[in-house]
C-alpha positions in Angstrom: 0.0 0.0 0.0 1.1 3.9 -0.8 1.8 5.9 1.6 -1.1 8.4 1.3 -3.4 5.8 0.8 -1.7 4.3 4.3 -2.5 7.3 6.0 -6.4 7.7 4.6 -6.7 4.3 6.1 -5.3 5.4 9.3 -7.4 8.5 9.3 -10.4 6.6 8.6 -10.1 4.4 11.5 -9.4 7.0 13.9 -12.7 9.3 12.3 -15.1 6.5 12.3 -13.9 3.2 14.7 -15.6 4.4 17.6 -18.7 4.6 15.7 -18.2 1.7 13.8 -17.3 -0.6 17.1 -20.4 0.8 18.8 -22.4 -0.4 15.7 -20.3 -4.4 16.1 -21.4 -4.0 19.5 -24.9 -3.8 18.7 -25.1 -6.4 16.3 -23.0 -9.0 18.8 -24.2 -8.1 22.4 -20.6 -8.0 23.4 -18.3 -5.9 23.6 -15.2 -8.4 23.0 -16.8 -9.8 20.1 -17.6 -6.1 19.1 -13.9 -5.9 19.1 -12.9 -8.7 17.2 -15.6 -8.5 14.7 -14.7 -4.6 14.3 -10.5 -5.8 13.5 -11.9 -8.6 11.0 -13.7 -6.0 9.2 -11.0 -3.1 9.4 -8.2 -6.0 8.2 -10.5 -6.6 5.1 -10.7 -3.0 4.2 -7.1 -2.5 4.6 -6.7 -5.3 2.7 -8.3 -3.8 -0.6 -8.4 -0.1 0.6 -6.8 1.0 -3.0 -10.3 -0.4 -4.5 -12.5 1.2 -1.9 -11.3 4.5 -0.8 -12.9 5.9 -4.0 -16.0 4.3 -3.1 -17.7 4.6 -0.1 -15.3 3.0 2.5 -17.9 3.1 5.3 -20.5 1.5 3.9 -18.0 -1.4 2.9 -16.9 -1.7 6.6 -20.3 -1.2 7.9 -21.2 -4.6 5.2 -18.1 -6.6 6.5 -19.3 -6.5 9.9 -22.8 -7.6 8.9 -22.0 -10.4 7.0 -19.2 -11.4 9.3 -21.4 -11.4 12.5 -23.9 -13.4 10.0 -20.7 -16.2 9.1 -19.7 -16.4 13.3 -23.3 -17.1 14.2 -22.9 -20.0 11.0 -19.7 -21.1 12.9 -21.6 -21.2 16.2 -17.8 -21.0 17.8 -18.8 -19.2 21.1 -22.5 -20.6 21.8 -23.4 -21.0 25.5 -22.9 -24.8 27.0 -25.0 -25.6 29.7 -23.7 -26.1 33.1 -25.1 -28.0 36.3 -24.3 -24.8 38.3 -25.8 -21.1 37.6 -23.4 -18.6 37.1 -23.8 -15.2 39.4 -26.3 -13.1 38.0 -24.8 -9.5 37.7 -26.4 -7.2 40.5 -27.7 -4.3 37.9 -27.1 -0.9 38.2 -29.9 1.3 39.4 -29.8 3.7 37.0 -32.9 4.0 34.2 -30.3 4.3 31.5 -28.3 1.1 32.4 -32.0 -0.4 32.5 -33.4 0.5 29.6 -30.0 -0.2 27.8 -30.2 -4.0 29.1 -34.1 -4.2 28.5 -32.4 -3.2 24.6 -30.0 -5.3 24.7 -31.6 -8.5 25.6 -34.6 -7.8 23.6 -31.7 -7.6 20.5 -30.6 -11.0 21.5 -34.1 -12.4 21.0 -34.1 -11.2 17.4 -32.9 -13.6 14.5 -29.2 -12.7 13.0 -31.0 -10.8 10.2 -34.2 -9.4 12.3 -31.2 -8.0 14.2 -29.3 -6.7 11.8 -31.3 -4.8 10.1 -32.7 -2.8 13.4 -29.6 -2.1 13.6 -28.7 -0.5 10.5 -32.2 0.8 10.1 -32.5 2.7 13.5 -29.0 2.8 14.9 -26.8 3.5 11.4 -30.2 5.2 9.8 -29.8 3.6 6.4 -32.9 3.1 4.4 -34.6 -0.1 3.2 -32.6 -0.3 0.1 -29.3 0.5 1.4 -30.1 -2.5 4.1 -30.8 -4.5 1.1 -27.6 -3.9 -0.5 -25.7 -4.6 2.7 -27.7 -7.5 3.7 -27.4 -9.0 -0.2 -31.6 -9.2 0.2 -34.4 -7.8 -1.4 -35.8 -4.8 -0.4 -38.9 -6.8 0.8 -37.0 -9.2 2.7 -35.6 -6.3 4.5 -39.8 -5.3 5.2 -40.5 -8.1 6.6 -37.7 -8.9 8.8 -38.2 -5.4 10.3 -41.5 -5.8 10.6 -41.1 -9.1 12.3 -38.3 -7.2 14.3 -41.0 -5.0 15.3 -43.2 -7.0 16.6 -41.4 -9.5 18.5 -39.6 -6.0 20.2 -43.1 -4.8 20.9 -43.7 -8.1 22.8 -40.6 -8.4 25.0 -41.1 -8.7 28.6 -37.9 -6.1 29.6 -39.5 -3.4 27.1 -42.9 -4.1 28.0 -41.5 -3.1 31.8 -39.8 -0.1 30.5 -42.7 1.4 28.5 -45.0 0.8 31.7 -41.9 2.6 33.8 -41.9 5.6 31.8 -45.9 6.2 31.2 
């Protein structure tokens, strides 16, 4: 790689990998995988930044980590194993924002890998329908009705039923 296009690389990730992780870490639910879903993504743009810094380097991150959170859940590498002892539940916070962020968080987790990701790039990155669609590799249907399905199974989760009964 040149060493302009080195340092566009390096100015990119210091602009946008905050934002960027904080969008891994809502598709994952964890902030270590947010982490190491964020470098495989960044190490794939670096990898063919002379093809996409013209384009729309961004976006081209922002599809990596979508389909590479959709290949780890294929891989199923990290699933939960039962054990014959419960682990410590955390004692939570009593703050209404770490509450409501959990009550989000968990209700995320509920949502298929697709459901989820396009909730996340429809109300957390604001991209529309079609640019979903692109990202996904979908239809601009399918991306309807997985947000609408989203939708609904949000709108029936116990921890956001609790927080929309807090606030009113």
């Amino acid at each position: 790689m040149k060493p302009e296009q080195e340092q566009a690389f390096n100015a990119f990730v210091s602009a946008r990998s905050r934002h960027l992780l904080q969008t891994a870490y809502l598709l994952t639910g964890d902030r270590h995988r947010a982490e190491d879903l964020l470098q495989t993504a960044l190490t794939r743009a670096y990898l063919r930044w002379d093809r996409i810094v013209s384009e729309d380097p961004e976006g081209y991150v922002r599809r990596t980590l979508a389909n590479a959170h959709i290949d780890w859940w294929r891989r199923k590498p990290w699933r939960e194993e039962p054990t014959a002892e419960l682990p410590e539940l955390p004692v939570p916070d009593q703050a209404s924002a770490y509450d409501v962020r959990q009550a989000v968080l968990s209700a995320l987790g509920g949502l298929s890998r697709r459901q989820r990701a396009v909730v996340v790039l429809r109300y957390y990155e604001d991209l529309s329908e079609a640019e979903i669609a692109s990202v996904l590799g979908c239809s601009p249907g399918t991306v309807k009705s997985a947000a609408s399905r989203a939708i609904a199974k949000l709108r029936e989760h116990p921890g956001l039923s609790a927080q929309r009964e807090e606030v009113a």
